[in-house]
C-alpha positions in Angstrom: 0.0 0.0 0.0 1.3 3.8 -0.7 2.0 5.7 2.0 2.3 9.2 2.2 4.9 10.6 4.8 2.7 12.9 7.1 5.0 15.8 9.2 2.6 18.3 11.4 4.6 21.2 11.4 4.7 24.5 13.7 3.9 22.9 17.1 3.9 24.6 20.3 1.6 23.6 23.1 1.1 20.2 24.8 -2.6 20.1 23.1 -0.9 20.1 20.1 1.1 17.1 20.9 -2.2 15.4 22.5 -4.2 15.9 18.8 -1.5 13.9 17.1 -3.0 10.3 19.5 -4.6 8.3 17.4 -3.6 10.0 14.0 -1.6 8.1 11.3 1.2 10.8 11.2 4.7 10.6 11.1 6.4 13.1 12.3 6.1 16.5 14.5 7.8 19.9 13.4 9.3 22.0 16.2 10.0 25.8 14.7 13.6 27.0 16.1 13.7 29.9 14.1 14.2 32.9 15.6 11.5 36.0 14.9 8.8 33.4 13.7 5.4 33.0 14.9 5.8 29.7 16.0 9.3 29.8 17.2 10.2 27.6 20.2 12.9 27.0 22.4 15.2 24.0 22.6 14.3 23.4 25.8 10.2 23.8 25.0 11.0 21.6 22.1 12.5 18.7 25.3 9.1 19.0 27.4 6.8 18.8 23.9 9.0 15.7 22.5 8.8 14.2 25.8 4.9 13.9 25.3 5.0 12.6 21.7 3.3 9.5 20.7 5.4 6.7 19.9 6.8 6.5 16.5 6.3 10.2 15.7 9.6 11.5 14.9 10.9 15.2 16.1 12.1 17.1 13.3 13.8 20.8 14.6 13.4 23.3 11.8 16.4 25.3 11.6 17.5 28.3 8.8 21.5 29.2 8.3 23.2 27.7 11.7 26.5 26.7 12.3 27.2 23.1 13.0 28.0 24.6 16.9 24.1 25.5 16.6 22.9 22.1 15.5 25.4 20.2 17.9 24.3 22.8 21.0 20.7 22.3 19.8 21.1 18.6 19.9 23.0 18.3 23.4 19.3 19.8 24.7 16.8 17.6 22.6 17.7 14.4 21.2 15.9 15.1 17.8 15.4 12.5 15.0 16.0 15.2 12.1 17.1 18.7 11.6 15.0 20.3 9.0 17.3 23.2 6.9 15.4 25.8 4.9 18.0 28.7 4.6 20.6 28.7 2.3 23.0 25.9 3.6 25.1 24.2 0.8 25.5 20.4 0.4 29.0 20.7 2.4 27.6 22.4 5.3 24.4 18.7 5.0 27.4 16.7 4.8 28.7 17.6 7.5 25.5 17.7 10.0 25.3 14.2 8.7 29.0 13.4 9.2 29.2 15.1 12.1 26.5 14.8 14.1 25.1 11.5 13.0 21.4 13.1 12.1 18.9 12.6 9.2 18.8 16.1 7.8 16.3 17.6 5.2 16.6 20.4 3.3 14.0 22.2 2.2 14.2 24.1 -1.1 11.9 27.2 -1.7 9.6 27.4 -5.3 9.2 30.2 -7.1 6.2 30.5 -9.7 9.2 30.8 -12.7 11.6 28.1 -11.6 11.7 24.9 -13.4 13.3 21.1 -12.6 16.9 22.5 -12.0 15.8 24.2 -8.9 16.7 21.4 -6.3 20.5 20.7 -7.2 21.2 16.8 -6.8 24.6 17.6 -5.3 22.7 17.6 -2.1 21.4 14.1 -2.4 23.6 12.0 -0.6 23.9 14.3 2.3 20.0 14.4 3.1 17.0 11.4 3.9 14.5 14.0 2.5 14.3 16.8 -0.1 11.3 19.2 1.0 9.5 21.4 -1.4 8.4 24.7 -0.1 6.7 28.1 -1.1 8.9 31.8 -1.3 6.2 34.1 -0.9 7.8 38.0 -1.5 11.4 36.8 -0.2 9.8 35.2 3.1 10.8 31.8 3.0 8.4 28.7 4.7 5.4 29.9 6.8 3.1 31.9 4.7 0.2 29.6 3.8 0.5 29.5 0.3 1.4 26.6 -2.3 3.8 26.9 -5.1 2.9 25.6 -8.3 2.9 22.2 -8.4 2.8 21.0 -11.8 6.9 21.9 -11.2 6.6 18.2 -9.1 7.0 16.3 -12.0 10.3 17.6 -13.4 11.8 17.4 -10.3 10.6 14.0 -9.5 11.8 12.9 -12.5 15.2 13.7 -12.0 15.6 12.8 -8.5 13.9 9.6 -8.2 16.7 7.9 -9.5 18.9 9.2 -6.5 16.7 7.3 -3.7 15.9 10.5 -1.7 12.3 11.3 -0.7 10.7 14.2 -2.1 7.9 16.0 0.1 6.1 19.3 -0.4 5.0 22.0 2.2 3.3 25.3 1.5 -0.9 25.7 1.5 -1.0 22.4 1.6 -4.8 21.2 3.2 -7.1 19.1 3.7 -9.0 21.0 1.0 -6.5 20.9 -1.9 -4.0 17.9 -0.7 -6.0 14.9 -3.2 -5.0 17.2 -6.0 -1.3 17.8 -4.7 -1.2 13.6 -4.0 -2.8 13.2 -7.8 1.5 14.6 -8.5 2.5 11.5 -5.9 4.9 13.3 -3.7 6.3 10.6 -1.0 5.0 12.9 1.7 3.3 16.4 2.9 4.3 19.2 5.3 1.3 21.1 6.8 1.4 24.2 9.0 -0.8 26.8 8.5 -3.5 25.2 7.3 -4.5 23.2 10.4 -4.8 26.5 12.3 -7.5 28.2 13.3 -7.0 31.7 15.0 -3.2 31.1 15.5 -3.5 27.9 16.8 -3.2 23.7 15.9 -6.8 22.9 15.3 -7.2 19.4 16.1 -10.1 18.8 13.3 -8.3 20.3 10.7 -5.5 17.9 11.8 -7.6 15.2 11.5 -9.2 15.8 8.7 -5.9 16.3 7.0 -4.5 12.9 8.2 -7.8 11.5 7.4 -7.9 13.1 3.4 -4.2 11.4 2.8 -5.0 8.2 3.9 -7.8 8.1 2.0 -6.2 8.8 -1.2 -3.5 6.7 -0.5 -5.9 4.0 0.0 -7.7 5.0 -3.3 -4.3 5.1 -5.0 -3.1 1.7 -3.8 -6.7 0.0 -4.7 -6.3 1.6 -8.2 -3.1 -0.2 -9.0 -4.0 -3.8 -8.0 -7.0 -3.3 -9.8 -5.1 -2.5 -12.9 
């Protein structure tokens, strides 16, 4: 059966750690940007993981550290992944990987003119996941709004070869996420869009987690079938 890698992004109180029990997801996003909305502290990030349901993997969202970030970052809260959506180069994932002995993801930022060549392969054997996101006026991550995805294709078609996952954030929904899975990314990134008022709305989580494992249901029914 297909299954679509879930990550709730953006998390911040304990009853947004208690709405992820008894949903199909994956993995929990802690912000550790500084300035953002839903920035968190390493040590709020320890208490929060602490409460995670088994199986869900931490993931810190970091933008342009130095390795002494990550490795201070990581003596605090035993992470499963760092998450790197600045501008760091495939030396600087190297050696997080090297170094530190972590699953790192990068995230590369979509604008509406860029084509396949956007998401260099020189960063694939440093990284477990390449993640797709929206660049909304220079603001990278965070702003609710989806690139255009008919770019998935290209760049699926170059990097499938190279064994690294390819996931997309950005407007993602429960609204619009059967016509971002009809593009079959291996996995979504949602934020924004399961708030209401600021806040982790557990229905709109639900119905999120709910929407993708329908489809991947629908999906995997279709090909034995065929």
């Amino acid at each position: 059966m297909k299954r679509t890698r879930i990550k709730l992004c953006g998390l911040r109180r304990e009853e947004d750690v208690a709405a992820l029990y008894g949903l199909d997801v994956d993995a929990a996003g802690f912000i550790l940007v500084p300035g953002r909305k839903r920035t968190v502290t390493p040590e709020r990030v320890r208490q929060l993981q602490s409460l995670l349901p088994a199986g869900v993997r931490s993931v810190g969202v970091m933008m342009d550290p130095s390795v002494q970030e990550v490795e201070s970052l990581l003596e605090t809260v035993p992470l499963d992944e760092i998450q790197l959506h600045g501008g760091e180069s495939p030396s600087f994932c190297r050696r997080i990987k090297e170094q530190l002995d972590i699953t790192v993801v990068k995230v590369f930022h979509m604008e509406e003119s860029v084509d396949g060549n956007a998401v260099p392969e020189a960063y694939a054997p440093w990284i477990g996941g390449a993640l797709l996101d929206s660049s909304v006026g220079g603001v990278r991550g965070g702003s609710g709004k989806r690139f255009a995805w008919d770019q998935i294709p290209a760049i699926r078609e170059r990097w499938k070869p190279l064994g690294v996952p390819l996931w997309v954030a950005g407007g993602v929904s429960a609204d619009n996420v059967t016509a971002l899975l009809s593009y079959h990314p291996d996995g979504v990134d949602v934020s924004s869009r399961i708030e209401t008022a600021g806040r982790k709305d557990p229905v709109l989580m639900k119905r999120l987690v709910e929407r993708v494992r329908q489809v991947d249901q629908s999906f995997s029914s279709t090909r034995k079938s065929g």
